[in-house]
N, C-alpha and C positions, 0 to 999 in steps of 0.2 A: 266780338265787337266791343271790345271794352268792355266787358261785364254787363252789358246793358243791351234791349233789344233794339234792331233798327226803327227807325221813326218814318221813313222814307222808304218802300216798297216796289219793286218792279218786278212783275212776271212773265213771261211767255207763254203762253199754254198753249204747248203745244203734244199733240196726239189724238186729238180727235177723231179723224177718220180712220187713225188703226184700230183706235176703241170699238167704232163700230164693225169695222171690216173683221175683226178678230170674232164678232158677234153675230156673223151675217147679217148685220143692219146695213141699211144705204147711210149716206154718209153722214147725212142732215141729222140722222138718229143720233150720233156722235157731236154734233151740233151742239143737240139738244141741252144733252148731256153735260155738256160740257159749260153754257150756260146755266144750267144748276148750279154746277161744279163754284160759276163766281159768282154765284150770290150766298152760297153756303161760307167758302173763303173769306168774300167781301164782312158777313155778321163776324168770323172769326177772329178779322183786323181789327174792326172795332174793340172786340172784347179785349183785344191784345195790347191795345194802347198802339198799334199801328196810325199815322196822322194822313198819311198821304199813298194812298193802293194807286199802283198805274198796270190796269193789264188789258196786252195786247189782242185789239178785238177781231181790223182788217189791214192788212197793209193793203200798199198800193201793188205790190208785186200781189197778191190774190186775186186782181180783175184777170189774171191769165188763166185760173183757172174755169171749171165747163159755165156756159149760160144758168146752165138751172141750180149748178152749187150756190154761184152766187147769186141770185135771186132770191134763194133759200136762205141762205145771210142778211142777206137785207132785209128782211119778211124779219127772219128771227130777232136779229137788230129792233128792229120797230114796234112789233109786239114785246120785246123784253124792254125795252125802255118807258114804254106806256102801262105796261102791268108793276114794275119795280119800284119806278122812282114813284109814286105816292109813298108807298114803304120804307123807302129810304129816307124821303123826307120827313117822315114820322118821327125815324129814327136819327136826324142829325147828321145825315150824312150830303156834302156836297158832287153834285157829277159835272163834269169838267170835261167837255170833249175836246179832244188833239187830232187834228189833220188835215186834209184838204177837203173843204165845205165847200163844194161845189162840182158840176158834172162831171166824171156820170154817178155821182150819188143822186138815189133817185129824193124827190122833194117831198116827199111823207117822211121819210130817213130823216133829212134834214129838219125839217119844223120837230119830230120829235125831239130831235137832241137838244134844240132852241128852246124847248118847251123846257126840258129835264133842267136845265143849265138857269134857266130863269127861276122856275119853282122853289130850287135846291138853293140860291144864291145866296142867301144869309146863312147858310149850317157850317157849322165849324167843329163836329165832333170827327168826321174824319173827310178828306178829300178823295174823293174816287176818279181819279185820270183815264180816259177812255180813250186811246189812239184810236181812230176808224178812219179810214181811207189813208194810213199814215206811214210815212218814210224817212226815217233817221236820215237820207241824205236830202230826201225831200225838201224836209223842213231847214234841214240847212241852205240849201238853195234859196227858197225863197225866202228866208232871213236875211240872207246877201243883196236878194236884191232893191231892199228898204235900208242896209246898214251904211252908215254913213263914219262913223265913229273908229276910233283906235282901239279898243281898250274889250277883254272877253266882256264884262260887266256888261258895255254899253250892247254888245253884241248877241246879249243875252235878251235883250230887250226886244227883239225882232221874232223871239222864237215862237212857238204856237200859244204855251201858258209861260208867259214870266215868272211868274207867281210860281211854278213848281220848284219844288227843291231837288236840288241831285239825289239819284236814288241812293241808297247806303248799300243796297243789296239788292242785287240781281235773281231769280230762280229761274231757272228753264225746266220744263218736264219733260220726258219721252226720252230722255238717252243722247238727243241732240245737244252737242257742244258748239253754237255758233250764236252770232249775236245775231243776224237777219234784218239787219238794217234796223234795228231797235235801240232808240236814244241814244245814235251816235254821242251827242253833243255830251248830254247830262249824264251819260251811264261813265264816263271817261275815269272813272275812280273806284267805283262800283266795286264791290264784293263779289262774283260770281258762283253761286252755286246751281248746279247740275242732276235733275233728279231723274231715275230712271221709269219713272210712274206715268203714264199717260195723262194726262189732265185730265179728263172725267174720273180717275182715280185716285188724284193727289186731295189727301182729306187732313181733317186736321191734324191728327199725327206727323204728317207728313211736312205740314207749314210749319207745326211748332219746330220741329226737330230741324227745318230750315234757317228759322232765325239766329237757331243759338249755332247750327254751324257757320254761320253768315257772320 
């Protein structure tokens, strides 16, 4: 990347439930783990001079999956928002949630995030982007149906955070090569790297050695 690291971050993380399934844990165990996994990451970006981390937490294609998966999500969502962001705010860090803010996300879900989003709102040592409930064509949709204008700029304006900058570089974990409806709009330029590590195993070696291939 020009000799220089990315500034602008996007991740996937995905392999959770193989992490556990490989473990004979239930899946939630992989969950768990895997939310470790972004708060270990998230201190890393800091340290890295990263400005802007976006990883992805729920799309909309995951309400398919079982009742009690997702409930388990949502529970883990809400306890790691309520246990984190004091921490994060300590630490200068902004969270910024992306997606669709409203049913069926359940309403503790939501005041959480309102809650994180207000606390954090003056920090500016790094930006933490949280898709939850969220869908690269989603958000495109319902940016259309508020755009009035000609011009990408003005069209940028309708999207979930204006304020984000396109990412410079992409990671996905677990061996999966697809984007999954992930930042259609902003990833459009995007760097993509590919790691074969499950997310609850992608550590910092693994991030650093992402950047500078990125």
């Amino acid at each position: 990347m020009s000799g220089r690291r990315p500034r602008y971050v996007a991740i996937i993380t995905d392999g959770n439930g193989r992490w556990a399934q490989r473990r004979g844990l239930p899946v939630w165990e992989g969950h768990r783990a895997g939310a470790e996994n972004v708060r270990e990451r998230l201190r890393d970006a800091a340290e890295l001079g990263i400005e802007e981390l976006t990883i992805y937490a729920f799309s909309t294609e995951n309400w398919s999956r079982s009742p009690e998966e997702v409930a388990n999500l949502m529970t883990l969502m809400r306890v790691y928002v309520e246990r984190e962001t004091p921490r994060l705010h300590a630490e200068g860090v902004r969270m910024r949630f992306i997606g669709r803010r409203a049913d069926p996300l359940p309403a503790d879900v939501i005041a959480a995030m309102e809650w994180a989003e207000e606390l954090t709102a003056g920090n500016d040592r790094l930006t933490f982007f949280v898709p939850f409930n969220y869908g690269g064509r989603a958000e495109i949709v319902d940016a259309a149906r508020t755009f009035t204008g000609s011009s990408e700029e003005e069209f940028r304006r309708h999207l979930y955070a204006p304020e984000m900058h396109d990412p410079e570089l992409l990671i996905r974990t677990s061996g999966e090569q697809r984007l999954s409806n992930y930042l259609l709009w902003q990833a459009a330029g995007a760097r993509l790297v590919f790691r074969d590590e499950l997310w609850p195993d992608f550590g910092r070696e693994a991030f650093e050695e992402s950047l500078r291939t990125g």
